[in-house]
mmCIF file of the N, C-alpha and C atoms, coordinates in Angstrom:
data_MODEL
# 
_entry.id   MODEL 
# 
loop_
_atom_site.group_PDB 
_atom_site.id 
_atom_site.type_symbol 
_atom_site.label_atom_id 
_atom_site.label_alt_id 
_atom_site.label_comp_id 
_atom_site.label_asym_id 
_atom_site.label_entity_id 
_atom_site.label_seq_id 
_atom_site.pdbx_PDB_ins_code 
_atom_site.Cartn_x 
_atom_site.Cartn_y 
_atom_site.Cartn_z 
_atom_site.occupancy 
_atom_site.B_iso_or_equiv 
_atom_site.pdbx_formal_charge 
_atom_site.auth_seq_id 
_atom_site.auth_comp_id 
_atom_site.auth_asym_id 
_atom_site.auth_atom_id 
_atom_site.pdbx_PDB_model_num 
ATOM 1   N N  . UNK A 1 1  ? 9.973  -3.474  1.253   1.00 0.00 ? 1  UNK A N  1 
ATOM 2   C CA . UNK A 1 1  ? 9.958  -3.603  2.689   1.00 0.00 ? 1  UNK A CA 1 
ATOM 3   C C  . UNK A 1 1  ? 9.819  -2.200  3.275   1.00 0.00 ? 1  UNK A C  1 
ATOM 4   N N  . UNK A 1 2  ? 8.762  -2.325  4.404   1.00 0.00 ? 2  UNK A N  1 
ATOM 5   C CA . UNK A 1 2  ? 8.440  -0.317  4.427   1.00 0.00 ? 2  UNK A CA 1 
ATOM 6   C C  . UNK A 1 2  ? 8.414  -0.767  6.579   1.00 0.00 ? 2  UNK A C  1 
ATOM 7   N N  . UNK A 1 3  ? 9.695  0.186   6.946   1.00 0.00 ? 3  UNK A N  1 
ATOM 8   C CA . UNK A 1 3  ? 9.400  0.435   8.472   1.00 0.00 ? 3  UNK A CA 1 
ATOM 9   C C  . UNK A 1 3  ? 8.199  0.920   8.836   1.00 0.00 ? 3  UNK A C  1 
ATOM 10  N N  . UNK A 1 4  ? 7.949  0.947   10.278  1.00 0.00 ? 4  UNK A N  1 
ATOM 11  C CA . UNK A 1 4  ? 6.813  1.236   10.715  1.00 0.00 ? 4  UNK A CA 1 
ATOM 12  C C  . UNK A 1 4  ? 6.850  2.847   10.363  1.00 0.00 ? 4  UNK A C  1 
ATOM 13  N N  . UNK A 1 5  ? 5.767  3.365   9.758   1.00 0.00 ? 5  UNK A N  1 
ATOM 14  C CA . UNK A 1 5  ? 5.571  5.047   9.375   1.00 0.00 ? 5  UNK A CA 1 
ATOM 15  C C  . UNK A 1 5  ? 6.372  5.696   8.276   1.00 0.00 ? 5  UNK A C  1 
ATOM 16  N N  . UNK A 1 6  ? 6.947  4.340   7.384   1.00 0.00 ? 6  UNK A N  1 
ATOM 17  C CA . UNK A 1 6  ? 7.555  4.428   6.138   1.00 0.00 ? 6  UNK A CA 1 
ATOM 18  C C  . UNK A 1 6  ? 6.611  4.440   5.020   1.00 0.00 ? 6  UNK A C  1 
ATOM 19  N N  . UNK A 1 7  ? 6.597  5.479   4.147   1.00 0.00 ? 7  UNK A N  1 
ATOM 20  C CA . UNK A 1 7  ? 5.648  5.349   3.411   1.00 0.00 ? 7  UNK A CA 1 
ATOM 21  C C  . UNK A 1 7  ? 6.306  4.722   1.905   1.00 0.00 ? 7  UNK A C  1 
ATOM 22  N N  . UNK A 1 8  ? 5.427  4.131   1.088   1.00 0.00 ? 8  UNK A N  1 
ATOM 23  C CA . UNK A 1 8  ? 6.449  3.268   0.172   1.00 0.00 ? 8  UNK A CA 1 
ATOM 24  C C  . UNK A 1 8  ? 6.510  4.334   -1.041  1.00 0.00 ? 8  UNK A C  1 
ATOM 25  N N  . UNK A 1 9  ? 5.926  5.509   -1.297  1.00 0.00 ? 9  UNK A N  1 
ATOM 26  C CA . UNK A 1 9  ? 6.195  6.796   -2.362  1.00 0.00 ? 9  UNK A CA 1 
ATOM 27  C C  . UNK A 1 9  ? 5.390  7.911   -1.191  1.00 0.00 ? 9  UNK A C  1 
ATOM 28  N N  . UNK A 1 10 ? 4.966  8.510   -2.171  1.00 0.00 ? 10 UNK A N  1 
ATOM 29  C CA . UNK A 1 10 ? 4.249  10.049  -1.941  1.00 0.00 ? 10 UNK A CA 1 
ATOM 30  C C  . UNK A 1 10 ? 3.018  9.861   -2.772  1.00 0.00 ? 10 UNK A C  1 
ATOM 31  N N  . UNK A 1 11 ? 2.017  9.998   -2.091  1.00 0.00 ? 11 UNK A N  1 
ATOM 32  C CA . UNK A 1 11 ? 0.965  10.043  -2.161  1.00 0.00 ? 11 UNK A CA 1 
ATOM 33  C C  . UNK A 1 11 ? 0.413  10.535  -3.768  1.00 0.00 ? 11 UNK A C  1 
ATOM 34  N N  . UNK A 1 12 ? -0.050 9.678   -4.373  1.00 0.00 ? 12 UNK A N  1 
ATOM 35  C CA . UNK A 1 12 ? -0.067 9.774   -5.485  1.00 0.00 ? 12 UNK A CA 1 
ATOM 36  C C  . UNK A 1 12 ? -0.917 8.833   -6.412  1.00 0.00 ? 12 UNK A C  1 
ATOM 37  N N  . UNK A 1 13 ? -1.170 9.037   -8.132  1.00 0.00 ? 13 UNK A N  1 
ATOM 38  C CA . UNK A 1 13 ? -1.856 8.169   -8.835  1.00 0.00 ? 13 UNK A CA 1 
ATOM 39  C C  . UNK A 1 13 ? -0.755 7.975   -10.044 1.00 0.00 ? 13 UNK A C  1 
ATOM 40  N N  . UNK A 1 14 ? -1.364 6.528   -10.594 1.00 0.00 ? 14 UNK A N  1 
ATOM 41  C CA . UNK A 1 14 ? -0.786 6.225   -11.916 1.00 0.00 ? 14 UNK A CA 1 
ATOM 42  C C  . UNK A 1 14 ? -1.672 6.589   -13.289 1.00 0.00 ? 14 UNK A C  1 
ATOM 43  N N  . UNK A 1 15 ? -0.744 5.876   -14.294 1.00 0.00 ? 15 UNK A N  1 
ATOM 44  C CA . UNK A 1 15 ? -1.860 6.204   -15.307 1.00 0.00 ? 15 UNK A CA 1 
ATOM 45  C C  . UNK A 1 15 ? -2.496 4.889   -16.022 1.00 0.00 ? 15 UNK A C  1 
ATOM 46  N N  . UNK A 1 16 ? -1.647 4.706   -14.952 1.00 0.00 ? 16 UNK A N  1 
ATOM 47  C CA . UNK A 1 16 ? -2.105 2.198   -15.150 1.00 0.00 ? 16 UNK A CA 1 
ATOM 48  C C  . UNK A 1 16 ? -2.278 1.758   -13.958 1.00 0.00 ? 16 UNK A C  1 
ATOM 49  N N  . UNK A 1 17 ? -3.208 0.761   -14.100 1.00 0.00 ? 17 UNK A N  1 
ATOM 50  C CA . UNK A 1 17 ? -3.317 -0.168  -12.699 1.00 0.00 ? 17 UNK A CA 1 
ATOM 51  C C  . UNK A 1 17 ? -2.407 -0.708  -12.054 1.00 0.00 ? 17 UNK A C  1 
ATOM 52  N N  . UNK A 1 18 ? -2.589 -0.507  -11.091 1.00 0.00 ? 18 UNK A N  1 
ATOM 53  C CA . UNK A 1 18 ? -1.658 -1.165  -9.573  1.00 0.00 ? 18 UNK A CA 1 
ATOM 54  C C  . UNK A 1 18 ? -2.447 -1.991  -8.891  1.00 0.00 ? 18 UNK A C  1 
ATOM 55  N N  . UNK A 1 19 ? -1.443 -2.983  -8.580  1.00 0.00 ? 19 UNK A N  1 
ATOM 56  C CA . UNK A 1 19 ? -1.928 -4.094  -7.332  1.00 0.00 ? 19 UNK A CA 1 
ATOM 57  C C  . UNK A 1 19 ? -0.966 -4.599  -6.103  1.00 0.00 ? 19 UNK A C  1 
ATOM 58  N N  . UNK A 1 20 ? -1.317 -4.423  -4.921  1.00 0.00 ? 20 UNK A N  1 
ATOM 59  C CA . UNK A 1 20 ? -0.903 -4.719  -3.594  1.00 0.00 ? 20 UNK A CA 1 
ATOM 60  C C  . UNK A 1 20 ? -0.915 -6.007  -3.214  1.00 0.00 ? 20 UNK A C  1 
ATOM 61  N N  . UNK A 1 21 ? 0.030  -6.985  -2.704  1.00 0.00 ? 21 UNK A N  1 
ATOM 62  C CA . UNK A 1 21 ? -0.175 -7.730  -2.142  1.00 0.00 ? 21 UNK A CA 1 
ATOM 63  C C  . UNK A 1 21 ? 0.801  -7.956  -0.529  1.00 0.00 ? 21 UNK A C  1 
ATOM 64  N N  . UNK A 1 22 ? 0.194  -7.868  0.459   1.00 0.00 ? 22 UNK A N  1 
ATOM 65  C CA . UNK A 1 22 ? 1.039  -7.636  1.307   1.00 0.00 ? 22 UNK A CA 1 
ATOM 66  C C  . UNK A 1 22 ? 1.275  -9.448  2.122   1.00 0.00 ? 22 UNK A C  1 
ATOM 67  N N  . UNK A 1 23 ? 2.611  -9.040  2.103   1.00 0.00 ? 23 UNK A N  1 
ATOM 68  C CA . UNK A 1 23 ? 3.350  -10.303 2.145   1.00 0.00 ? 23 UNK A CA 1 
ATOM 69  C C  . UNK A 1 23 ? 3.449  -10.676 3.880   1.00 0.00 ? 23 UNK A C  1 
ATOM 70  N N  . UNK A 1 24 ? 3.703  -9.618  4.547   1.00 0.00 ? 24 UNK A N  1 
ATOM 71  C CA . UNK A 1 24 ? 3.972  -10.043 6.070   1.00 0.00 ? 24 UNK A CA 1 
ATOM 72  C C  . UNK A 1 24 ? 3.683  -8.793  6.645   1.00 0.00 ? 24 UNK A C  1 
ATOM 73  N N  . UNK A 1 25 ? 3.656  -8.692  7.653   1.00 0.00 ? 25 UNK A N  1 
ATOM 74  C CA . UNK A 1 25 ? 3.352  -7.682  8.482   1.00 0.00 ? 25 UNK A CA 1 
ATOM 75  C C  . UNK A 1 25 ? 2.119  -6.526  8.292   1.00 0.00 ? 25 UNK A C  1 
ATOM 76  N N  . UNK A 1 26 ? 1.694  -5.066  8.530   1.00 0.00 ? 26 UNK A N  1 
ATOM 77  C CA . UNK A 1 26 ? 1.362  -4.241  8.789   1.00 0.00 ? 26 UNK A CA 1 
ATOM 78  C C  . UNK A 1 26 ? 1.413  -3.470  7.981   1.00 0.00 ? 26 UNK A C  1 
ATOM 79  N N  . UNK A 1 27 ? 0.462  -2.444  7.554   1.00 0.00 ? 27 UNK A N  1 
ATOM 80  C CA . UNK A 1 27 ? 0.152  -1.244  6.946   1.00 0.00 ? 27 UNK A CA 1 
ATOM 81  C C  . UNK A 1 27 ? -1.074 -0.342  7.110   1.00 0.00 ? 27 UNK A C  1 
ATOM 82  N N  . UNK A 1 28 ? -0.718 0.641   6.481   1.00 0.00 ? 28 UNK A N  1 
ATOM 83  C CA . UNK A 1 28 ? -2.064 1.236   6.476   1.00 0.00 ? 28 UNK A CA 1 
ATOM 84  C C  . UNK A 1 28 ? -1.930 2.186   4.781   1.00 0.00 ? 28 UNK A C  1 
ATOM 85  N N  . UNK A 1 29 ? -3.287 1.711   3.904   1.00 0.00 ? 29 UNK A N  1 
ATOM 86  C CA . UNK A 1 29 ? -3.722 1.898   2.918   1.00 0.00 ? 29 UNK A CA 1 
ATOM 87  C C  . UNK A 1 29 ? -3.819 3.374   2.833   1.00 0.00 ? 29 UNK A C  1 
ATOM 88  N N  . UNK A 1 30 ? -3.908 4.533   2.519   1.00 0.00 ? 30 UNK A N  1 
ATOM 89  C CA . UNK A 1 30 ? -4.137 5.635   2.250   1.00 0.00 ? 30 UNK A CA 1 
ATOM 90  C C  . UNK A 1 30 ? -4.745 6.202   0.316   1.00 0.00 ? 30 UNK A C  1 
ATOM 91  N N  . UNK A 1 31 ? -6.091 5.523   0.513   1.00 0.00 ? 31 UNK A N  1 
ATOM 92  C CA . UNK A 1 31 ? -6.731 6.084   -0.854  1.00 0.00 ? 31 UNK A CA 1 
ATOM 93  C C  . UNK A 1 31 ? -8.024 6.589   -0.757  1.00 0.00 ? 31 UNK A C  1 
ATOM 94  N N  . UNK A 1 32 ? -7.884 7.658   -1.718  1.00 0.00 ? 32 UNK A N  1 
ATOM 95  C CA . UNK A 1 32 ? -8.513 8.653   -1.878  1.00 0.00 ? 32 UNK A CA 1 
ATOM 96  C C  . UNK A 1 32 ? -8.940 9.384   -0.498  1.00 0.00 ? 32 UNK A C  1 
ATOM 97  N N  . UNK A 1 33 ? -8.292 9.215   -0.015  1.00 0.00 ? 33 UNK A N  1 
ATOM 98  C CA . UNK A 1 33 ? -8.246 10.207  1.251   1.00 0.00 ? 33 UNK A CA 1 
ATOM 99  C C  . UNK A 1 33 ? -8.490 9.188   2.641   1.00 0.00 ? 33 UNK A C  1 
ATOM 100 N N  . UNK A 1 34 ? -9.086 7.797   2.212   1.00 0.00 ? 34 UNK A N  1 
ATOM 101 C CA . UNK A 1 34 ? -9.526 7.298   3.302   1.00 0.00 ? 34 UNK A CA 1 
ATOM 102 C C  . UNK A 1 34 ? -8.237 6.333   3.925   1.00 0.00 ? 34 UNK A C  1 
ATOM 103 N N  . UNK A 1 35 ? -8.130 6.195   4.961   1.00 0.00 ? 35 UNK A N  1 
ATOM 104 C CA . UNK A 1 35 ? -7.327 5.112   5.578   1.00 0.00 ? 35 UNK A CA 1 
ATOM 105 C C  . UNK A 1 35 ? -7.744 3.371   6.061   1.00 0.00 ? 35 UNK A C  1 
ATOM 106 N N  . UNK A 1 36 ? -7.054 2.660   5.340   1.00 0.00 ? 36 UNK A N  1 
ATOM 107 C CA . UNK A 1 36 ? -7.885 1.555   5.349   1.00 0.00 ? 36 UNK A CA 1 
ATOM 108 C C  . UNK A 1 36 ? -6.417 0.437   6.325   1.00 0.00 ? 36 UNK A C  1 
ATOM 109 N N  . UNK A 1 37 ? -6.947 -0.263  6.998   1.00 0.00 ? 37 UNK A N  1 
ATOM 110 C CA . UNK A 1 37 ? -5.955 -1.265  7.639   1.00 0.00 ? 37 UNK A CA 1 
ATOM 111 C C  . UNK A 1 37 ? -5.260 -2.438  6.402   1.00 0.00 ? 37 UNK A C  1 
ATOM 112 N N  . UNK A 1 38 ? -4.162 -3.124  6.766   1.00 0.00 ? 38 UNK A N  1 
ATOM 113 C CA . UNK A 1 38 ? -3.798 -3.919  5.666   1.00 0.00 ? 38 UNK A CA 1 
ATOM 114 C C  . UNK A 1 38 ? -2.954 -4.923  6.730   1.00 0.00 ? 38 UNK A C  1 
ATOM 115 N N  . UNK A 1 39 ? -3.400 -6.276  6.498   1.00 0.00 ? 39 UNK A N  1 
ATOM 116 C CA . UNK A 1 39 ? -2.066 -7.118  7.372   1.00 0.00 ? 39 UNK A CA 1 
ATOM 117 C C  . UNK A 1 39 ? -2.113 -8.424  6.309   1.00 0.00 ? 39 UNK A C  1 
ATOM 118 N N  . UNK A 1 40 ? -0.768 -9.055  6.877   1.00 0.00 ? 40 UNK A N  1 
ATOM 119 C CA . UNK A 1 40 ? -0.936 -10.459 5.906   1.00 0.00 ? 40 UNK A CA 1 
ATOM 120 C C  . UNK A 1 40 ? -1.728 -10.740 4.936   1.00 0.00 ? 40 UNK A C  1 
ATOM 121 N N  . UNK A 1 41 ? -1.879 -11.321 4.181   1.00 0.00 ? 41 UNK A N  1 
ATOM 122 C CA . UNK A 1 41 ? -3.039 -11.694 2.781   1.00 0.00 ? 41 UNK A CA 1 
ATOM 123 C C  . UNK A 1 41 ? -3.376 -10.567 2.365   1.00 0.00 ? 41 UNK A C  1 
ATOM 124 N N  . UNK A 1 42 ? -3.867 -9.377  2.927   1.00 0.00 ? 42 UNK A N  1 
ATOM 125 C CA . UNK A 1 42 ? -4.549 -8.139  1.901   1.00 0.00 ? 42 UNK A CA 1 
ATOM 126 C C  . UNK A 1 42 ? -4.075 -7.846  0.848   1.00 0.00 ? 42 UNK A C  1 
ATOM 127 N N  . UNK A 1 43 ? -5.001 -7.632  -0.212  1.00 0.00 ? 43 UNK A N  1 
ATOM 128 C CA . UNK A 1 43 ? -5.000 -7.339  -1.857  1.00 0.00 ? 43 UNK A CA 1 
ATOM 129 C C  . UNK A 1 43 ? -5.635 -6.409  -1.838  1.00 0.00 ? 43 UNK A C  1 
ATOM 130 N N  . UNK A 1 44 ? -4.856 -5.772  -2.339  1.00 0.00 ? 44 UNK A N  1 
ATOM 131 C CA . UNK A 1 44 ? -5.023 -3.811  -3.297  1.00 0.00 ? 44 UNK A CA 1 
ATOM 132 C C  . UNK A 1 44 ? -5.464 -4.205  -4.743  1.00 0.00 ? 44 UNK A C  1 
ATOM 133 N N  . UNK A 1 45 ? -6.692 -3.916  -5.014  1.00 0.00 ? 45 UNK A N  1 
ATOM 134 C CA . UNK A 1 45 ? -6.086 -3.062  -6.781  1.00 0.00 ? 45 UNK A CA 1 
ATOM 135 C C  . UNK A 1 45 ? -6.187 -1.672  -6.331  1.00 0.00 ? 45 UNK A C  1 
ATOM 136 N N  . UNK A 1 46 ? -5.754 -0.855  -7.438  1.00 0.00 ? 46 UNK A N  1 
ATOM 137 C CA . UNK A 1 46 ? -5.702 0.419   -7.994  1.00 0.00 ? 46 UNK A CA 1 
ATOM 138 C C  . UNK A 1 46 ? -6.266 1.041   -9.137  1.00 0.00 ? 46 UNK A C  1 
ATOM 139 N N  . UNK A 1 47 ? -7.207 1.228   -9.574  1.00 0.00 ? 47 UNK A N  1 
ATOM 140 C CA . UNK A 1 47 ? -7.450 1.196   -11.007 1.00 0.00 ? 47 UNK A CA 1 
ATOM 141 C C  . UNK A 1 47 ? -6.524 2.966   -11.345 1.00 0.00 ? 47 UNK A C  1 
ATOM 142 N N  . UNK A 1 48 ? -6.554 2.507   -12.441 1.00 0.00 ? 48 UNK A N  1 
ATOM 143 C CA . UNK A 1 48 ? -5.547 3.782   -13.204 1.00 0.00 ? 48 UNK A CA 1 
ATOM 144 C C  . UNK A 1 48 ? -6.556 5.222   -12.997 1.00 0.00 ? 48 UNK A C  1 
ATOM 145 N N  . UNK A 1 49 ? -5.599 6.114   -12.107 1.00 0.00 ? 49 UNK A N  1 
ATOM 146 C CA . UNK A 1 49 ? -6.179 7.487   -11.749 1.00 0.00 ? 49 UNK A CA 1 
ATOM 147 C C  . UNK A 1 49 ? -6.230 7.558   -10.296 1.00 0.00 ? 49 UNK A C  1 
ATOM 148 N N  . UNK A 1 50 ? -6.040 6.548   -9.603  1.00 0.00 ? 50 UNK A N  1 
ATOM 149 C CA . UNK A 1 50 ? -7.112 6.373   -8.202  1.00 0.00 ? 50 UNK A CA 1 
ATOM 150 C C  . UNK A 1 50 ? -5.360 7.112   -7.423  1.00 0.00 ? 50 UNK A C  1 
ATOM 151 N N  . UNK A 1 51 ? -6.053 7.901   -6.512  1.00 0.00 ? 51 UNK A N  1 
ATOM 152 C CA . UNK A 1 51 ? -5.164 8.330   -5.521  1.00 0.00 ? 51 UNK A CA 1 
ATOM 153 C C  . UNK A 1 51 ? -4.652 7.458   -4.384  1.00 0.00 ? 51 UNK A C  1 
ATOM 154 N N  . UNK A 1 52 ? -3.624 6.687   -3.835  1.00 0.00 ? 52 UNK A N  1 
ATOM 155 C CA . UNK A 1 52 ? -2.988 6.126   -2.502  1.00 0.00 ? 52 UNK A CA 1 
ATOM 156 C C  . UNK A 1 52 ? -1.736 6.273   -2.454  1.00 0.00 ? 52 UNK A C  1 
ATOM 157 N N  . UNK A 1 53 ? -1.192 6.031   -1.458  1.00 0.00 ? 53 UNK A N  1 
ATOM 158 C CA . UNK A 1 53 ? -0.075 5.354   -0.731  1.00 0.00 ? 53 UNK A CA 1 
ATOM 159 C C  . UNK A 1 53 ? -0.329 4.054   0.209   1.00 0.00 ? 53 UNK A C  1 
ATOM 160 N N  . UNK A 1 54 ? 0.943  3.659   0.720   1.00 0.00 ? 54 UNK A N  1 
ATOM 161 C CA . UNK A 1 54 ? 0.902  2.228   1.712   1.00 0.00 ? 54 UNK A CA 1 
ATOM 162 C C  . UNK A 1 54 ? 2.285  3.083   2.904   1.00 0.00 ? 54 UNK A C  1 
ATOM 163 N N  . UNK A 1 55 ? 1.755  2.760   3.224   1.00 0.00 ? 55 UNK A N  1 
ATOM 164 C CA . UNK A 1 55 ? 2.460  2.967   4.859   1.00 0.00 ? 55 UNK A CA 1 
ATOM 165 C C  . UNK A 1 55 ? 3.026  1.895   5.848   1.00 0.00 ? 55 UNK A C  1 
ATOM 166 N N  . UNK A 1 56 ? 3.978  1.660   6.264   1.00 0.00 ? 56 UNK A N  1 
ATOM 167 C CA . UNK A 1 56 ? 3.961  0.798   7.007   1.00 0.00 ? 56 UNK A CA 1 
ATOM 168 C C  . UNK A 1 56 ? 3.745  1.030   8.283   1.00 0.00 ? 56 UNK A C  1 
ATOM 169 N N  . UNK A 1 57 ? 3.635  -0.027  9.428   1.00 0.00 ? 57 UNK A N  1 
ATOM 170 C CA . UNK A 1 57 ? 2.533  -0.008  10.381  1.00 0.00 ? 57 UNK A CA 1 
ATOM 171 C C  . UNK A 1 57 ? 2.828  -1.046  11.349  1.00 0.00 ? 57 UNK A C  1 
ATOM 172 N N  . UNK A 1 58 ? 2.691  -1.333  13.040  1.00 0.00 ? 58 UNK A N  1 
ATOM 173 C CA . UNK A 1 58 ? 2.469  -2.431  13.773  1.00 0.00 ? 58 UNK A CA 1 
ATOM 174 C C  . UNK A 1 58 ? 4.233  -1.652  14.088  1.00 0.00 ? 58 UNK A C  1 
ATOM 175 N N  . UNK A 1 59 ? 4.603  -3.204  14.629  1.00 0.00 ? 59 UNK A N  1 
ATOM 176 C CA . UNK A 1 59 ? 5.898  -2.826  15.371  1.00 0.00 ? 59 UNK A CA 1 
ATOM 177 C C  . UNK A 1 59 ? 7.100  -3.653  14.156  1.00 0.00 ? 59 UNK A C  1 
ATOM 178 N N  . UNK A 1 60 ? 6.692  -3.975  13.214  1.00 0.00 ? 60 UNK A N  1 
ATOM 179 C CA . UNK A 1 60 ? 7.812  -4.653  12.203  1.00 0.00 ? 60 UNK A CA 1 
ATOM 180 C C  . UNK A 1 60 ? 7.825  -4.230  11.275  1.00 0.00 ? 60 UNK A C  1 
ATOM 181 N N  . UNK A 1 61 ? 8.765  -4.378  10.277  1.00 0.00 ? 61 UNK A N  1 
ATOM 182 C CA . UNK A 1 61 ? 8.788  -4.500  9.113   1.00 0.00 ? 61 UNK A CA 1 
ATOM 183 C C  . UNK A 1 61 ? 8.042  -5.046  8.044   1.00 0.00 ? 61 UNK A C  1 
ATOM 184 N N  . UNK A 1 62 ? 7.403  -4.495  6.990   1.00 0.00 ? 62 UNK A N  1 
ATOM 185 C CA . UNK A 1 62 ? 6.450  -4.450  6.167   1.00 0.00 ? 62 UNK A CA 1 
ATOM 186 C C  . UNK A 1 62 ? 6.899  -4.795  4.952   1.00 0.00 ? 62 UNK A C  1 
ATOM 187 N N  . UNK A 1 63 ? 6.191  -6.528  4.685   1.00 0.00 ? 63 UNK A N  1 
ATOM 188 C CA . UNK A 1 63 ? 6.891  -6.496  3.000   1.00 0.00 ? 63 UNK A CA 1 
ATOM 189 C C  . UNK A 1 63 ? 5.283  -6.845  1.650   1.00 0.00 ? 63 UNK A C  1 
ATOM 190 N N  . UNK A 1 64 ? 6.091  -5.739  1.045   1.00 0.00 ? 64 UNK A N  1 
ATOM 191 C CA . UNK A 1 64 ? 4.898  -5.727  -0.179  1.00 0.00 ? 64 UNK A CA 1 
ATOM 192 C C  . UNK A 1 64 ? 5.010  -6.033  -1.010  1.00 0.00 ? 64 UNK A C  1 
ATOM 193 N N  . UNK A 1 65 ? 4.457  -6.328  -2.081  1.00 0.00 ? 65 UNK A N  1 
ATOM 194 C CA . UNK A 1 65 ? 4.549  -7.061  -3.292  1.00 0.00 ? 65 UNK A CA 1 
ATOM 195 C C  . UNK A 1 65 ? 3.597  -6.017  -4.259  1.00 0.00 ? 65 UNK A C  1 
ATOM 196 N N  . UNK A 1 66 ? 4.410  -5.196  -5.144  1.00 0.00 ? 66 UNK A N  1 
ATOM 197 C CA . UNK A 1 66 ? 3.785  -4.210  -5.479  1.00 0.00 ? 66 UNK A CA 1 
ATOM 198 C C  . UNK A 1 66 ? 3.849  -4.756  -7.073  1.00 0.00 ? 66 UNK A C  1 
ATOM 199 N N  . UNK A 1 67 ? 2.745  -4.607  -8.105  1.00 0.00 ? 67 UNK A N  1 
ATOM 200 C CA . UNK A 1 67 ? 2.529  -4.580  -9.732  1.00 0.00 ? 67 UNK A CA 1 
ATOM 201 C C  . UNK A 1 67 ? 1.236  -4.047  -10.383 1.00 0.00 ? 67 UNK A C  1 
ATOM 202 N N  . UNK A 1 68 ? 2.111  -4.091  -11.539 1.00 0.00 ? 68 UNK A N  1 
ATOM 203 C CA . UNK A 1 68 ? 1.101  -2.496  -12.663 1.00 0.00 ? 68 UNK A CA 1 
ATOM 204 C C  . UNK A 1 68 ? 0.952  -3.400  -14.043 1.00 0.00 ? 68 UNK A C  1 
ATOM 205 N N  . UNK A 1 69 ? 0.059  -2.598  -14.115 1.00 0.00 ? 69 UNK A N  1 
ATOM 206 C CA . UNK A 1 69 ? -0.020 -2.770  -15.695 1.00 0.00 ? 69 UNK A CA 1 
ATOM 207 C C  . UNK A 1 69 ? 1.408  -2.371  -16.596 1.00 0.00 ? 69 UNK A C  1 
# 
């Protein structure tokens, strides 16, 4: 669960795949430098190496559903 302008780590990569699924509310994607919007239903992968964070965003509370390899 990430407040609005909560970021859910520090900007960063793995060395295994990651996948996003955002459960309710607001975000904003931050990979490889670009900023991408995220609300309800949006799906992340990550492939292993790739630079992001998730941010939360809008006026609520942000819940994610975060998994890796």
């Amino acid at each position: 669960m990430l407040r609005p302008g909560e970021p859910q780590a520090m900007y960063h990569w793995e060395t295994d795949q990651e996948g996003f699924l955002v459960l309710s509310g607001e975000a904003v994607l931050i990979v490889e430098g670009q900023e991408r919007p995220l609300r309800q239903c949006d799906f992340v992968h990550c492939p292993a190496g790739t630079q992001h964070v998730i941010v939360g965003a809008g006026d609520a509370h942000c819940v994610v559903f975060r998994f890796g390899a």
